[in-house]
Every structure is written in structure tokens, then in C-alpha cells.
C-alpha positions, 0 to 999 in steps of 0.5 A: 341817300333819301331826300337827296336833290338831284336835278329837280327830283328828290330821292325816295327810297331803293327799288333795284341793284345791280352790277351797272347801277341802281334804281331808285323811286323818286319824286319830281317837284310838281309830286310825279312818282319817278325812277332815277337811274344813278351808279353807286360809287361801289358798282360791281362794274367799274365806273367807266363801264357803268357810266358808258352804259348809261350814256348809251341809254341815256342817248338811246331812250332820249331819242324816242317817245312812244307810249310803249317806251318809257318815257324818260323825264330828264338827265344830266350829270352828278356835281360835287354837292351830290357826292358830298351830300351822299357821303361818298356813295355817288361820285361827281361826273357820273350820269344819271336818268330820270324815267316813268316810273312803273308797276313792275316787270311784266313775267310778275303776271305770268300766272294771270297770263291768257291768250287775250293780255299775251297777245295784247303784250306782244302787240304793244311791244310790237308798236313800240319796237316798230317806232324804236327800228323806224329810228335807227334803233336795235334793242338788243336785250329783249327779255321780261325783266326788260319789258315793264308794266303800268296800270292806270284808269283800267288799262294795262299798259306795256313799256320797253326799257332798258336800252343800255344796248341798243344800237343806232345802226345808221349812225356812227354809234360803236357797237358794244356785243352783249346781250342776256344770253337766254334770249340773243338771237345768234347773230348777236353770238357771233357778232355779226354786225351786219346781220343785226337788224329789227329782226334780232328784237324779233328772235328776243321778242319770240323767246319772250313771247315763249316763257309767257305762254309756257313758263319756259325758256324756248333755249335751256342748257346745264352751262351757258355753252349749253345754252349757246350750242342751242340758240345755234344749233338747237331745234326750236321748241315745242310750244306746250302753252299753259292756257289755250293759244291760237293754233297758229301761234307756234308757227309765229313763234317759231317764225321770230324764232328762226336761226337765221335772220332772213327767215325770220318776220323782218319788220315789227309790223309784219310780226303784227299783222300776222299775230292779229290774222291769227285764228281764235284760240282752241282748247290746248294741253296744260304743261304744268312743268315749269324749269323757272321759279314760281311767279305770283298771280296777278290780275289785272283789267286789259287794255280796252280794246286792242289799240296803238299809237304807231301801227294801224290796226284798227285799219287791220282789223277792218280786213277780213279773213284768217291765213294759216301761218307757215313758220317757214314763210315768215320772212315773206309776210308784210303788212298791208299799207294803211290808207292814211299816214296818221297814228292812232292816238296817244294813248300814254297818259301824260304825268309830267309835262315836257322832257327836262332840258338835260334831253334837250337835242336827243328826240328829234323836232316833231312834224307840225303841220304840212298836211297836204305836203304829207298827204301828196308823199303818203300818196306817192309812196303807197298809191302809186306803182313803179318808178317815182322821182320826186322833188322836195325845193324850197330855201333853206331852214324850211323844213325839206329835210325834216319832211323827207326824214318824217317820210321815211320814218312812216314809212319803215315804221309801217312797214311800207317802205325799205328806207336808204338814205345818202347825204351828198356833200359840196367838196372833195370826194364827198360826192361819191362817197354819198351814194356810197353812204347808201350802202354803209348805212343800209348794211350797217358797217360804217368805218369798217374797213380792209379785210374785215369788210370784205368779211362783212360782204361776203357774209351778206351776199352770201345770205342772198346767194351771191358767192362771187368774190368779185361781186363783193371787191366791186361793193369794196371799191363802191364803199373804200374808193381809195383803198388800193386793196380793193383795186384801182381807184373808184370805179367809173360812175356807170358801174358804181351806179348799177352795183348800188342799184344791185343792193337796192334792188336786193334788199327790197323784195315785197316791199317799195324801196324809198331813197332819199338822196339828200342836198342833191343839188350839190351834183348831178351824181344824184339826178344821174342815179335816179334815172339808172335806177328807173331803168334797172328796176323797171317794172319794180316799185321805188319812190326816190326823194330827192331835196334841193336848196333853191340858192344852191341847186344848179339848173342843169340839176333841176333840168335833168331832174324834170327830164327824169320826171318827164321820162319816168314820172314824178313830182316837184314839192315847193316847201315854204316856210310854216304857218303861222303859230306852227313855230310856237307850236314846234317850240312847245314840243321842244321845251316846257315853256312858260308863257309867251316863249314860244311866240317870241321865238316864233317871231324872231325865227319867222315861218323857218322851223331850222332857225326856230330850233337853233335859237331854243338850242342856243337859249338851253345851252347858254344857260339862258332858261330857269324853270320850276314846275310849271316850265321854262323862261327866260332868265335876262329879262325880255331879250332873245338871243340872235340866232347865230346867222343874225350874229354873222350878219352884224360881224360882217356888217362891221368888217364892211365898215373897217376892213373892206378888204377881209369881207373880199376875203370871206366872199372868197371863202363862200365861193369855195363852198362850205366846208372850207379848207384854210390852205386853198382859202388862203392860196385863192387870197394870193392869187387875187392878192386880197390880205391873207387870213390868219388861222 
């Protein structure tokens, strides 16, 4: 295996083993230590497992980029050279990752542990969990092994790692149950999909934040069932640390550490908050006793000052006072707002330029530019109180959409906002089943469905004190309309309205509900919803963004929607296209690029981020790039690629000149929206009597 080639990586020497694959030291071509995540063709698993596994991760992490997250260099998959080369030891077809490499597992310095670096561990955890759960991403398997360190320049950095479970609870992702059993929260035993939430990363987080401070697990049993029966029904610990700890520590532990998720700390931010209020340490007992097996000292220079890259806590610092922490009222602290949307800097230091091709499509484009756009949304979303509507216009490409989702992620990550999002469709039913998208995304039940959902339902109306079976057949015909289980058809816009506006209204207490209702301009369902919500949350503080294509969007639409912000209060946004050099700056943070690139697809995309973004997807899956070292280019000399809506331009240009009569045909299809149905393009052809497509 040592000296193998995979990727541009070139294997070292083994650093772990284990039933799901193993990990080796490797370095890159520019001489950047790694570690290269690959499954042995003798895995204790089988191979399907294991390579499912490290597609999940591979997916998971590839979405994220945070200091306090291990940065992953590059993926792909192994061919036949490399199975053949290993002597049979890999196996073609199987993933691999290739990630920072670090210094080691962060319970290696538990002896060295003080009240200064525990609290300095948690807080950086903390940061990366908040920008992680502002994504869409639950860890799930929080435990030391899982929490890294590195050193570098005097500093102690902190990294997560691992996320083989972690799990997009707003997308369509399939939930895989599991977990490390001495620190899964109980929703995770009991396979609660709805109950799963940043909050469960809280409950694996506390028990951490116990074994640190104590040399303990919080949840010990004889048996696994053991250990089961007390993360259930087990009293939370005691906290007998081995060094002084704030006197209201227990009480935070314990607060991450409740059975129940609601009475936990919600968000990572509120977690923070609360831990830097937190008093000075006084002198505590010494509990020598230790059930884990002895770890070595280590010492090591703290970070210099405490400082993060997602959550403002030199802002925090700046707020003066200490609070006594009740456990019992964890899940009602929040974090102030900050008054300026910026992150504090970066503080990773950057070993190797760039994310390698193999990711390219996982890590969502970054937000360049748009300062006064972001400024104005900072300020509607927590400088202002009450009902907001407001609108995102501009052509389409120009970036509405990445504004809107830029918005909500800082606004989750913060803590200031409780993020719902519906994404409304032209045709069919897909009008209804947007705002019905609100709610499945926001309870996490996606293609859940027939009994099993109302199971679901119950189970979260019950958490909020609701036992009315009624309540939860309304929330099943607002999700299933067509499931004649639940009753009747849809219900009538009315009523849906207000049981969506029922959840919302649930699920933000403390907090300002921030609903981004996307491609509103499709229908007048989202306009109409803006305005039941103003009525029925009077009073309480919800910013609705709405995004509308200029060629699309209705005047009524637009009518309606000033109404609303006559009536309620609001603003209209007009996107236009970047500035220029923002484009080549976009497409820098998308690939490494070498040389003029950049610039060369700024100019063919123009001022349009969207264009920009599918012409670099066109150039990486086309095989168009080479690279080295120093970056990417391209690989046929001086020619870009036409973006695809240039191609469909040339093909109907052509079509005009030879067969007139199938451009008739294709302004029919455009007609019909775009999401195209052959039967109805092709009966709309008969009855104009144009030439009928052929599938």
C-alpha cells in the first residue's frame, strides 16, 4: 500500500482500523500531510455498507467548510490500477476521502484538561456544530474519538469529524439509525425522526463535555441494555469534575443533557451563550475515581484568546454580567442577536489551496459581494419587530436564491431566526404542495406517509401539549392532500393556511420566524399565505422573504404583494447582476484555478452567478480541467464550453432555418411551463395542428 497513487495523494503509512474502513497518512503532490479514508477489500463490514457509509460522509463533510470541521481535500472513487496495484487489498468501484490530517483525538489530553481549554473545546465544537445544523446537518455520533485536534503557530484548534451519520434533515436524504451508544440522546434509541434535531448533537455534546471534566461517562451500565435503560430513564449525573469548573457548569451539563429534546439547549448558539455567562471557576472536590482507562498528559498552548469563525462572541463578550444557569430552563435561553451579519475571521490556517474537483457540487457557492443587499436583510431580520414581507425581484441567474438561502443560513446559525422554507412549483398540484413542503421540511418527515405519519404527528403535537387527533388528521391532509386516509381531498385554502400558520406559530417561541417562500411568483398561494400570517401572528416577530423572477412573476402577484406591504409593512429588493470581478471571484472559490480562468468565465457568463456556476460545472464534469499543484486549466486550448442555455439558442436558431413549424411546437412546450408533460404538449400540437413531436 505505501507509495500507492490515488488521486493526487500518494500513501504513506496506516494511522487507524476499523470495521467501516481505514485510514492512512498520506501526502499531497505540493507535500500537505493528509489522511486518506479508504475500505480495505477485508472490512469487518461488507463492502456495500462500508462504501455507503463513506458516501454519506463524503456528502456530508464535502457540504461544509469551517474551521472547526475537517476540511476535506478531495474525493473520488478507486479504478482498476489501484486494485491491481494493491495486490487485491482495494477494490475497484470503492470510495475514498481524502481530509486535514490531525494531531489526534481530543480525550488524548484529558489529564492536561482545565477549566480554561474545556471550555475553550466546547465553545469551538459549539461554532462548528452551529455552522454544520444552519446547513441542514445533524451529526449524530458526537463523541472524543470523533472530536480532533491540531496545533499549529500556538494555537489548539478543535475539529469534528466523522459524519458517516450525519443527516440532512431538510433534504430527502434516508435516515440510517445509529449512533455510539454511551453518548445517543434517546430520540436516537428510539428512532424518532422527528424528535431529531440540533438539539440530539447538544445531548452527545454534554455527555462529551462530562467524560472531559470527570474522566466519566455521564450513562454507565454492566450491558449495553444497561446503558440504554440509563440514557431513558437514568437520573442525570452528578458532576464531580477533576479540576475547578464554574459552579454553573453542572447546570449546563445537565441542561444538554435532559431526556427530553425540547428541554434541552435548542440551538449551538444558545449552548454558547449560556457557557461564556457562565461565573469564574471556584475551587471543587478532586474525584480521583476514573471507570475509563488512563489517558496520557499532554500540554498544549490554548488558543489565543477565545475566538470563532461562526458565533459573535467578541460581541458577547462586550455584554456585561453573569446569570445563574437553571438546567430546567435551558431550552428557553437564546442568544442575543449581533448587530453585524459578518463572521469573525477564519481562523483555519489554509495547508492546501482549494477543494480538489472530486467535491466539486457538494459545498454550496459562497456569497460574494451584496453588502448593502445583506446589510438591509440583517437589518429587517433583527432590527425590526413585527410582521415583514419582503421581496427579493430581479432576472433570472442573478443570485435571488443564493441571497435568500445566505439569509437563512445566518440566521439559524446565530440563533436569530427559526428557518422555514417552501419551494413553489408551476404545475399540477405543485402549488399546494409548497407550502405543505414548509411543514415536511421543518418536521423532518419527508416521503413519510399513512400511519406511520400520523404516528409522527402525534408525537410532535404531543410535545407541545396538543392531544387532539383532529389537530393532527388536518397537519395529514395539509401534507398528503391525496390520501384519502386522512379524508376528503385537500382542504380548502383557508384552513390549510391557518394550520400551517399553526406550526409556525409552534415552533418559533423566543425566536423570529424567517419564511422564505420560494419562486413565489408561480401563484398567489404565497402572497395569500404572507398576509394570513400577518393577521394570525400579530403582534409576534416573522420576516416572510418571498423571490420572484421579473419574466415569470404576475402583476397581480406583485400587486397583491405591495398590498401586503402597505398594509403590514415591508420592502421590495431589485437583484441585479454582480459587479464586476465578483464573478471571477465566485469562480475562484469554486475550483483552484490557474491563471486568467476565472476571468474568462466571468466574461462569458457576464454579471449572472447562476450562469458562472453551471458553465465551471460543465468544464469539471466534461473532463474539460487538468491540473497540478499549482491548480486547474483548461485542457482544449483557448475555448470555453457554451453555457447550455447558449447551446439551446444555437439548436433553436437552427430548427428556425430548417423546420419552422417544430419552433411553433417548442413555443407550445414553453407555454406549458417548465416541467413539461409529453401527452398534454403533444394533444396542445393537435389542436393547433402543428407536426407532432416525437419522444
Amino acid at each position: 500500500m505505501e507509495g500507492l497513487q490515488i488521486g493526487s495523494f500518494t500513501v504513506e503509512a496506516p494511522l487507524a482500523q476499523g470495521g467501516m474502513g481505514a485510514v492512512w497518512r498520506a501526502v499531497h503532490r505540493s507535500g500537505v500531510p493528509a489522511a486518506l479514508k479508504i475500505i480495505p477489500a477485508d472490512a469487518e463490514s461488507t463492502m456495500f455498507q462500508a462504501a455507503v457509509g463513506l458516501q454519506a460522509e463524503i456528502r456530508a463533510v464535502g457540504a461544509l467548510d469551517h474551521p472547526n470541521i475537517v476540511r476535506v481535500y478531495d474525493a473520488g472513487t478507486l479504478g482498476r490500477e489501484h486494485e491491481e496495484a494493491s495486490h487485491g487489498k482495494l477494490r475497484a468501484g470503492s470510495p475514498w476521502l481524502a481530509m486535514e490530517l490531525a494531531d489526534g483525538p481530543i480525550d488524548t489530553l484529558q489529564q492536561g484538561m482545565d477549566w480554561s481549554r474545556l471550555s475553550n473545546v466546547l465553545l469551538q465544537v459549539l461554532d462548528g456544530l452551529a455552522h454544520a445544523h444552519a446547513r441542514g446537518m445533524v451529526h449524530r455520533d458526537l463523541k472524543p474519538a470523533n472530536v480532533l485536534f491540531t496545533r499549529g503557530a500556538g494555537d489548539l484548534r478543535v475539529l469534528l469529524a466523522d459524519f458517516g451519520l450525519a443527516w440532512r434533515f431538510k433534504r430527502d436524504d434516508p435516515l440510517v439509525h445509529g449512533g455510539s451508544l454511551p453518548y445517543a440522546a434517546p430520540e436516537q434509541l428510539l428512532a424518532q425522526q422527528t424528535e431529531l434535531g440540533p438539539w440530539t448533537d447538544m445531548y452527545g455534546l454534554g455527555c462529551v463535555a462530562f467524560r472531559l471534566a470527570t474522566g466519566k461517562r455521564p450513562f454507565r451500565g454492566k450491558d449495553p441494555d444497561a446503558v440504554r435503560r440509563a440514557h431513558l430513564f437514568g437520573d442525570r449525573p452528578a458532576l464531580r469534575p477533576r479540576f475547578p469548573v464554574s459552579e454553573g457548569f453542572e447546570a449546563w451539563v445537565h441542561g444538554m443533557i435532559a431526556k427530553e429534546p425540547r428541554a434541552r439547549f435548542q440551538r449551538a448558539a444558545d449552548a454558547a451563550w449560556a457557557l461564556v455567562r457562565l461565573p469564574p471557576p471556584q475551587l471543587a472536590a478532586r474525584d480521583e475515581e476514573e471507570d475509563d482507562s488512563d489517558v496520557p498528559s499532554v500540554s498544549v498552548q490554548m488558543l489565543g484568546g477565545d475566538r470563532t469563525a461562526t458565533l459573535p462572541l467578541s460581541q458577547w463578550m462586550l455584554i456585561g454580567g453573569r446569570e445563574e444557569l437553571v438546567a430546567s430552563q435551558a431550552q428557553k435561553v437564546r442568544a442575543p442577536a449581533p448587530d453585524d451579519w459578518r463572521r469573525p475571521s477564519d481562523l483555519r490556517p489554509i495547508a492546501l489551496e482549494g477543494r480538489g474537483l472530486g467535491l466539486f457540487g457538494l459545498l454550496d457557492p459562497p456569497m460574494v459581494g451584496r453588502i448593502d443587499e445583506r446589510n438591509r436583510l440583517w437589518e429587517e431580520l433583527t432590527r425590526t419587530s413585527g410582521f415583514r414581507l419582503v421581496v427579493l425581484r430581479g432576472a433570472q441567474g442573478v443570485g435571488k436564491t443564493r441571497l435568500a438561502s445566505w439569509l437563512c443560513e445566518r440566521g439559524h446559525e446565530v440563533g436569530v431566526a427559526e428557518v422555514f422554507r417552501a419551494t413553489f412549483r408551476q404545475s399540477g398540484s405543485g402549488e399546494t404542495e409548497g407550502l405543505g413542503g414548509l411543514v415536511e421540511d421543518h418536521l423532518r418527515i419527508q416521503g413519510v406517509v399513512g400511519p406511520e405519519l400520523m404516528r409522527e404527528l402525534r408525537l410532535m403535537l404531543r410535545g407541545a401539549g396538543i392531544t387532539d387527533l383532529a389537530e393532527a388528521t388536518r397537519l395529514a391532509r395539509v401534507l398528503r392532500p391525496t390520501d384519502a386516509t386522512f379524508g376528503d381531498g385537500p382542504l380548502p385554502m383557508e384552513e390549510r393556511h391557518e394550520a400551517i400558520a399553526e406550526v409556525v406559530a409552534r415552533r418559533t417561541a423566543g425566536r423570529r420566524a424567517l419564511i422564505w417562500l420560494e419562486d413565489a411568483f408561480w401563484s398567489s398561494e404565497g402572497v395569500a399565505f404572507a398576509d394570513r400570517l400577518a393577521r394570525r401572528m400579530a403582534g409576534s416577530d416573522v420576516l416572510v422573504l418571498l423571490t420572484m423572477r421579473d419574466d415569470l412573476v404576475a402583476p397581480a402577484v406583485v400587486l397583491r404583494a405591495r398590498k401586503v406591504m402597505e398594509e403590514h409593512g415591508g420592502a421590495e429588493l431589485r437583484i441585479g447582476p454582480l459587479l464586476q470581478g465578483q464573478v471571477a471571484e465566485l469562480v475562484a472559490a469554486l475550483i483552484p484555478a490557474r491563471g486568467d480562468l476565472p476571468e474568462r468565465i466571468e466574461a462569458t457568463a457576464g454579471g449572472h452567478p447562476a450562469t458562472a456556476v453551471r458553465l465551471t460545472s460543465e468544464l469539471v464534469d466534461g473532463g474539460h480541467l487538468a491540473g497540478d499543484a499549482g491548480g486547474v486549466w483548461l485542457t482544449q486550448g483557448d475555448l470555453l464550453p457554451l453555457p447550455d442555455d447558449s447551446r439551446w439558442i444555437e439548436a433553436v436558431e437552427g430548427l428556425a432555418a430548417t423546420a419552422p413549424a417544430l419552433v411553433r411546437a417548442l413555443r407550445v412546450a414553453a407555454a406549458l411551463g417548465p416541467h413539461v408533460v409529453y401527452s398534454e404538449w403533444r394533444d396542445a400540437c393537435r389542436m393547433l395542428d402543428l407536426p407532432l413531436p416525437q419522444t
